[in-house]
N, C-alpha and C positions, 0 to 999 in steps of 0.2 A: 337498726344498727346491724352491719355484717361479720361475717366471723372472718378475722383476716386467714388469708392463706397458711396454711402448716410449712412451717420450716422446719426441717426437719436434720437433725444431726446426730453422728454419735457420741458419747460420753467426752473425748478426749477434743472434737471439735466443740464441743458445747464451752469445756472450760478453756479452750484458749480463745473461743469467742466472750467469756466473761472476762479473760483475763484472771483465771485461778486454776488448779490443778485438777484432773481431772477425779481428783479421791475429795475433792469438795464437791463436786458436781454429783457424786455418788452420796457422799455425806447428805446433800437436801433431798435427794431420791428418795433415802431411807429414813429420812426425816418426817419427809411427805411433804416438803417444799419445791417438789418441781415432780409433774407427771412425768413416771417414762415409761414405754412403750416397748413391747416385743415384739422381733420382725424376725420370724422365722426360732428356730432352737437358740441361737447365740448373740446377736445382735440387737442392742436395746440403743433404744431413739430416744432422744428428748427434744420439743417443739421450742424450735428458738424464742416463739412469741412468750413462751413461759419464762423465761430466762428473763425477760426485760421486764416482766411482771413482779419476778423475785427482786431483781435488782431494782427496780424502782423505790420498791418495799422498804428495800434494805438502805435506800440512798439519805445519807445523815445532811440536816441542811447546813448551811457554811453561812456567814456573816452577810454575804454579796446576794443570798437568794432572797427575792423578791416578797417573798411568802413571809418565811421569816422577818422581815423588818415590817413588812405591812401589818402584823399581831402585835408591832410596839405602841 
């Protein structure tokens, strides 16, 4: 298996690539629900690939998923 490419963003791209704020994105930093990264004195990264990791986690299933009806 390979380790995909690092995407790499900072706090305020991360949550509008989530679509939420970017004081949620800091909220699962200090959670410990998304690594992030220091890049230099002031700038902190977080890897997009983590982001799709948490939201998958976080994703509720709905009537129409596949998954869910196959466990009836």
């Amino acid at each position: 298996m390979s380790i995909p490419d690092r995407r790499w963003a900072s706090v305020n791209e991360a949550g509008e690539y989530a679509g939420c704020s970017h004081k949620t994105i800091r909220n699962f930093i200090a959670r410990g629900l998304v690594p992030a990264y220091r890049f230099g004195t002031k700038a902190i990264r977080v890897d997009l690939n983590d982001i799709d990791i948490l939201l998958e986690l976080e994703r509720i299933p709905t009537a129409g998923d596949a998954s869910s009806v196959a466990g009836q």
